[in-house]
FIBA-734744 format. One line per field, with one value per residue: residue in three letters; chain; x, y, z of N, C-alpha, C in turn. Coordinates in Angstrom, 3 decimals, always signed. Example, Ala and Ser with C-alpha at 12.3 -4.5 7.8 and 13.67 -1.06 7.14 Angstrom:
BEGIN
residuo	c(Ala,Ser)
cadena	c(A,A)
n_east	c(+13.190,+12.850)
n_north	c(-5.690,-2.250)
n_up	c(+7.800,+7.080)
ca_east	c(+12.300,+13.670)
ca_north	c(-4.500,-1.060)
ca_up	c(+7.800,+7.140)
c_east	c(+13.200,+12.900)
c_north	c(-3.300,+0.030)
c_up	c(+7.800,+7.870)
//
This chain:
BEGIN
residuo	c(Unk,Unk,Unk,Unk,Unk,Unk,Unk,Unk,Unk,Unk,Unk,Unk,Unk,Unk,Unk,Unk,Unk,Unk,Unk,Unk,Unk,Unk,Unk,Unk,Unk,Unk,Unk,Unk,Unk,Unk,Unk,Unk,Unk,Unk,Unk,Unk,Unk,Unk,Unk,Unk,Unk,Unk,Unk,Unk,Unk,Unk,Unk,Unk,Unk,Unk,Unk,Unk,Unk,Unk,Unk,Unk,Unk,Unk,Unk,Unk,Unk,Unk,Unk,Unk,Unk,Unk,Unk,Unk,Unk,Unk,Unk,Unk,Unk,Unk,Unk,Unk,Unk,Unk,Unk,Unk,Unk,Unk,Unk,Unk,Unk,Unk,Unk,Unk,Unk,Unk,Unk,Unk,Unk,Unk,Unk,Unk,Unk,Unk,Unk,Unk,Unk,Unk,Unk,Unk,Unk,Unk,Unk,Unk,Unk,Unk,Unk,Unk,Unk,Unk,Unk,Unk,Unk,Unk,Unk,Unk)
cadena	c(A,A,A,A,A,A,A,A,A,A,A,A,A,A,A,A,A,A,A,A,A,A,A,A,A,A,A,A,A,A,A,A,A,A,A,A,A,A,A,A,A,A,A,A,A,A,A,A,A,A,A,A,A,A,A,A,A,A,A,A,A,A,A,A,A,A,A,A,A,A,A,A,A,A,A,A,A,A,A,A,A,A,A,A,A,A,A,A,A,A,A,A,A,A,A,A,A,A,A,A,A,A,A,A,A,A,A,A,A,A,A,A,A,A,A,A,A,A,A,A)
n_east	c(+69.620,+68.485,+70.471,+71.740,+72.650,+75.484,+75.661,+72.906,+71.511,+72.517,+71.581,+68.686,+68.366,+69.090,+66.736,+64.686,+62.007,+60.195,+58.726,+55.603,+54.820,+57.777,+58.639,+56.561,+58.160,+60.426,+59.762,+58.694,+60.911,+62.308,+61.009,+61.305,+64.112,+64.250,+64.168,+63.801,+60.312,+59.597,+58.241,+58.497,+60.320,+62.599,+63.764,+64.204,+66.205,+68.419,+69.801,+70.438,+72.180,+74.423,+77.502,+79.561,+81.533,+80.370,+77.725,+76.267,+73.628,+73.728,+75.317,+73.785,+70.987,+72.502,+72.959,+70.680,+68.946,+66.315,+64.795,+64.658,+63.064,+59.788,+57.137,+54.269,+55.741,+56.144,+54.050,+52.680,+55.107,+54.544,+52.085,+52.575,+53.404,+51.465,+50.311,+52.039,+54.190,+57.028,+57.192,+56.046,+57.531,+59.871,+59.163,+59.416,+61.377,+64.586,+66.650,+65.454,+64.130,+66.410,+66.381,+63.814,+63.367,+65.355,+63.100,+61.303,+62.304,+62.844,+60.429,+59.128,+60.926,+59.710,+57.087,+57.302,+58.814,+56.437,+54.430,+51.967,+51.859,+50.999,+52.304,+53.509)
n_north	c(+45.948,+46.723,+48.141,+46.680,+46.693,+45.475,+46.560,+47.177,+45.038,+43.846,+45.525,+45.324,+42.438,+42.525,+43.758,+42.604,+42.971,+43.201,+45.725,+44.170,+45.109,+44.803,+42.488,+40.894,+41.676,+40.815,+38.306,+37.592,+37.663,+35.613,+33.889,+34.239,+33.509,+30.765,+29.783,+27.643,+27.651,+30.692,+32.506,+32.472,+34.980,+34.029,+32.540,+34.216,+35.758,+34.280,+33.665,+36.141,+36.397,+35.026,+34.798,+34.063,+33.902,+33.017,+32.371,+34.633,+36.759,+39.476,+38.096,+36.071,+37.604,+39.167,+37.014,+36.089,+34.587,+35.219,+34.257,+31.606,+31.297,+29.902,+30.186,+29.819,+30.558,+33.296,+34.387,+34.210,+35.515,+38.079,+38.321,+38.830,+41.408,+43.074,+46.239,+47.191,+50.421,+51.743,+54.125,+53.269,+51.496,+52.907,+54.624,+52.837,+51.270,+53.089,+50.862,+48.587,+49.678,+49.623,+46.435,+46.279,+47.581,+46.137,+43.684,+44.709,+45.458,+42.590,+41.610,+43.447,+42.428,+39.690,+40.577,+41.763,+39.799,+37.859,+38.981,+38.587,+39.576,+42.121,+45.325,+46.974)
n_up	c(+3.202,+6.412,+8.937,+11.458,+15.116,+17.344,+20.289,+19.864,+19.929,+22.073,+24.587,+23.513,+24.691,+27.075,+28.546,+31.175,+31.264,+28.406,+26.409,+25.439,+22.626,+21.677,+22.396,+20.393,+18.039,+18.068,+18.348,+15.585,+14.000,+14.967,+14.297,+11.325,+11.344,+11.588,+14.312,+17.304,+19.430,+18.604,+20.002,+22.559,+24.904,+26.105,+24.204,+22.412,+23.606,+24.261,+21.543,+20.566,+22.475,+21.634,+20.051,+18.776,+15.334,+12.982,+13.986,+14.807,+15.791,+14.392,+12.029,+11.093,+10.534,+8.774,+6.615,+5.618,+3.611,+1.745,+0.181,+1.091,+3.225,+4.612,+2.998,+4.995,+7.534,+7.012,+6.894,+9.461,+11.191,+9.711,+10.883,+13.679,+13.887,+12.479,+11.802,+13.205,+13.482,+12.788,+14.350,+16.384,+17.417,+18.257,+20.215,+22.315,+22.836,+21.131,+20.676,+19.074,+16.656,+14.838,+14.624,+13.775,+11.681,+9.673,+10.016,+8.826,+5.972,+5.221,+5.270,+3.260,+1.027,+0.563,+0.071,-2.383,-4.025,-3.955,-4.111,-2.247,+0.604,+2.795,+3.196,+5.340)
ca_east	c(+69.009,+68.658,+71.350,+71.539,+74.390,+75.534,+75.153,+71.332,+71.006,+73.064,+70.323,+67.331,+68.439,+69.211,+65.486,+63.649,+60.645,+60.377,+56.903,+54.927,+55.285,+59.158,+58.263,+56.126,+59.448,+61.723,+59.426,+58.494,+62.330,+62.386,+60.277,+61.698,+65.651,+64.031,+63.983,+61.799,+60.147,+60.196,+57.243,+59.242,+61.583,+64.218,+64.653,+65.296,+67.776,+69.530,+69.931,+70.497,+73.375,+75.131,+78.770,+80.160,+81.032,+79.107,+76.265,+75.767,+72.823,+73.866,+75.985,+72.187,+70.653,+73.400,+73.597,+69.320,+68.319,+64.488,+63.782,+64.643,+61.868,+58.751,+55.455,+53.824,+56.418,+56.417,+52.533,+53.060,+55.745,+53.625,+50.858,+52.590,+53.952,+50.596,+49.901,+53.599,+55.134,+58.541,+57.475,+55.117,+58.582,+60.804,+57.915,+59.008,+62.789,+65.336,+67.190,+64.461,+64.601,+67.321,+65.860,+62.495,+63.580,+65.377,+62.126,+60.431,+62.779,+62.424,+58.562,+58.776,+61.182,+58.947,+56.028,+57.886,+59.170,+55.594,+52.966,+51.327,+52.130,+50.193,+53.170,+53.097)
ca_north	c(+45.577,+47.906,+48.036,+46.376,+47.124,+44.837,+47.490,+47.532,+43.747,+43.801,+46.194,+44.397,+41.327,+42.880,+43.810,+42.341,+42.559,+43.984,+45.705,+43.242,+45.166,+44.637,+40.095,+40.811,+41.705,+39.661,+36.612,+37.782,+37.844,+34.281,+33.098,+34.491,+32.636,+29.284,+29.482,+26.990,+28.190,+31.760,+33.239,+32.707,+35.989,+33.257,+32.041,+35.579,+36.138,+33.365,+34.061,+37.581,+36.442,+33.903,+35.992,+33.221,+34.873,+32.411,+31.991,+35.768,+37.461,+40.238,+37.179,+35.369,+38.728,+39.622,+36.225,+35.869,+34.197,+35.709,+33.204,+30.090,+31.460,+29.352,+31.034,+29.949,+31.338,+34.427,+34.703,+34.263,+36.694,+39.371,+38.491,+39.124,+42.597,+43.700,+47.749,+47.917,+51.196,+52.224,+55.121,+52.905,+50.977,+54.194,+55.099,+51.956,+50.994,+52.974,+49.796,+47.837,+50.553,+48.571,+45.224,+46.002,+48.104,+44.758,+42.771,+45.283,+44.960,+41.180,+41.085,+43.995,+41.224,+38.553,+40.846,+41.933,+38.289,+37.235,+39.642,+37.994,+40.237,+43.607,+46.114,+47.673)
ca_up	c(+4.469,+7.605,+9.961,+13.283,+15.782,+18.487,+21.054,+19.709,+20.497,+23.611,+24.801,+23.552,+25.318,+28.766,+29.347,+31.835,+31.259,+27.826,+26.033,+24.208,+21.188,+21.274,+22.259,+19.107,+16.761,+18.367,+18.062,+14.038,+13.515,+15.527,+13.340,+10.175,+11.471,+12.063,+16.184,+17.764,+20.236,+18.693,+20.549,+24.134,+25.173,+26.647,+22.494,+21.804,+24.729,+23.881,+20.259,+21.176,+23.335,+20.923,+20.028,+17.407,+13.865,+11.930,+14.226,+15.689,+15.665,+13.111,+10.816,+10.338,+10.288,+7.193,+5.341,+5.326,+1.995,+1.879,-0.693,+1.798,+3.938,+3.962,+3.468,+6.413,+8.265,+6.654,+7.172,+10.774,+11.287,+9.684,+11.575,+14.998,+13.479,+11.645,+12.566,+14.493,+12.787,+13.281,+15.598,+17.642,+18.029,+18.296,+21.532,+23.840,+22.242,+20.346,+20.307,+18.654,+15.786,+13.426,+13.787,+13.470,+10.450,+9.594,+9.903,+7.894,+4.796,+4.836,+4.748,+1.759,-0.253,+0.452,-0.858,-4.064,-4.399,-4.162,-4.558,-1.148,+1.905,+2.769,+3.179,+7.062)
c_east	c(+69.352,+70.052,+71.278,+73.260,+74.314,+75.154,+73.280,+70.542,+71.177,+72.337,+69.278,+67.189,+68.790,+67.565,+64.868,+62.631,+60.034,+58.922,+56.623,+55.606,+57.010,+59.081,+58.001,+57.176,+60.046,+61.186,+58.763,+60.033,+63.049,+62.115,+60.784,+63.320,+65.414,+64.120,+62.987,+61.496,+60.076,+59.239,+58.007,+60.386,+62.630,+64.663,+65.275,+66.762,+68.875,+70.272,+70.771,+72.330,+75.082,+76.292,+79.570,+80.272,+79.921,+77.721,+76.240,+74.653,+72.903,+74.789,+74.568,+71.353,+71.181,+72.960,+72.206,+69.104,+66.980,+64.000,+63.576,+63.437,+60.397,+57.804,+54.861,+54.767,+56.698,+54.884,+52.844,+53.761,+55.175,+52.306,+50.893,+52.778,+52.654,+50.252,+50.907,+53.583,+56.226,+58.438,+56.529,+56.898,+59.729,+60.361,+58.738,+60.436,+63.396,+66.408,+66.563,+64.562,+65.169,+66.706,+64.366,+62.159,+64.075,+64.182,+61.572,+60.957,+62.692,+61.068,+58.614,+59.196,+60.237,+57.631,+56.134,+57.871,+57.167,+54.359,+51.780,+51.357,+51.363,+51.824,+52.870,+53.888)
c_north	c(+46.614,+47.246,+47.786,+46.035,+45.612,+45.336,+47.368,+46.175,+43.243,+44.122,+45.442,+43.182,+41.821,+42.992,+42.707,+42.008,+43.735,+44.147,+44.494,+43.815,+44.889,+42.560,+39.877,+41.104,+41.189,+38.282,+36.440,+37.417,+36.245,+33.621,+32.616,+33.518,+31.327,+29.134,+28.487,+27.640,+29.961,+32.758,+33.239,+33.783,+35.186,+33.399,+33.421,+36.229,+35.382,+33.692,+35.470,+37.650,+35.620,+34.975,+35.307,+33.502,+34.526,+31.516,+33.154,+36.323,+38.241,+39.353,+36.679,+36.030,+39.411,+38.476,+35.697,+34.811,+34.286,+34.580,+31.850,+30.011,+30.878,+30.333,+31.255,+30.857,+32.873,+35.337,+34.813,+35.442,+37.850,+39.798,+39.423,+41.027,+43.636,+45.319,+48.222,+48.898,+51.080,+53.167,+54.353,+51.962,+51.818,+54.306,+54.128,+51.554,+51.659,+51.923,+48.991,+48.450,+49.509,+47.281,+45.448,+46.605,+46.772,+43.889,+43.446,+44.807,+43.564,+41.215,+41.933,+42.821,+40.758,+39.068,+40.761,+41.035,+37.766,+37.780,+39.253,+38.642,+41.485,+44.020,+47.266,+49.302)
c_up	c(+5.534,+8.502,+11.266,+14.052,+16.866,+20.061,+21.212,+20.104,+22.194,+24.541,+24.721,+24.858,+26.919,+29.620,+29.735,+31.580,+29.745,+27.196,+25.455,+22.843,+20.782,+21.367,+20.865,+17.847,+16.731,+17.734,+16.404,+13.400,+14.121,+14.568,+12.001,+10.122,+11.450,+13.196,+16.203,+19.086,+20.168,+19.420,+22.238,+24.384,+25.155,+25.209,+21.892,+22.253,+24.524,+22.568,+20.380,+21.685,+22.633,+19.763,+18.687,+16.168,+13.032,+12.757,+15.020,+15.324,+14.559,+11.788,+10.606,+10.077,+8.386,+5.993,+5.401,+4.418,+1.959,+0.955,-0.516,+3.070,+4.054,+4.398,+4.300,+7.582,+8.369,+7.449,+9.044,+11.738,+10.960,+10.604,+12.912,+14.777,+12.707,+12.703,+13.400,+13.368,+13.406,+14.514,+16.972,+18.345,+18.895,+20.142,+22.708,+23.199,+21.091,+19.921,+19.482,+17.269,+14.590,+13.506,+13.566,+11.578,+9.188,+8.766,+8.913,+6.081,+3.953,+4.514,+3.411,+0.706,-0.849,-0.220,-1.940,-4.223,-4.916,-4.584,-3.276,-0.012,+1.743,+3.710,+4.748,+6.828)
//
């Protein structure tokens, strides 16, 4: 799995008023944790902000299980992410970078696993 720093979240979560295309990873990667609400910035900020070993951002990030993921959810998450690259992310957040790299790895699983995902 890609690497995501604390530094790189710490960051994310400070912006303001951050691009769409970065709402659009956060709230794919919402999606993918079980958030409710994962389409709202706040659910990401919050999440984002939550320091606890076994509920931090990079501990639910690490200990995933791609195969507890439901479909729909998966579908969803790709949807918001369809046509992001890495450098369209790179363009408007080097912080964004590791989890979007992150997000990416999960949807490949879930392809391999299933044969169902188109590969971004």
């Amino acid at each position: 799995m890609a690497k995501v720093t604390q530094q790189e979240l710490g960051e994310l979560k400070s912006l303001a008023a951050p691009p769409q295309i970065i709402k659009d990873v956060l709230a794919a990667v919402m999606i993918l944790i079980g958030e409710p609400n994962p389409r709202e910035y706040k659910t990401a900020q919050k999440v984002l902000s939550q320091r606890s070993y076994d509920n931090s951002m990079i501990e639910r990030l690490s200990t995933l299980d791609v195969g507890t993921i439901p479909m729909e959810e998966v579908v969803k998450a790709q949807g918001l992410v369809d046509g992001i690259t890495i450098e369209n992310v790179q363009k408007v957040s080097l912080a964004a970078c590791g989890i979007f790299s992150w997000l990416q790895d999960v949807l490949s699983r879930v392809g391999e696993r299933t044969g169902n995902l188109n590969k971004t």
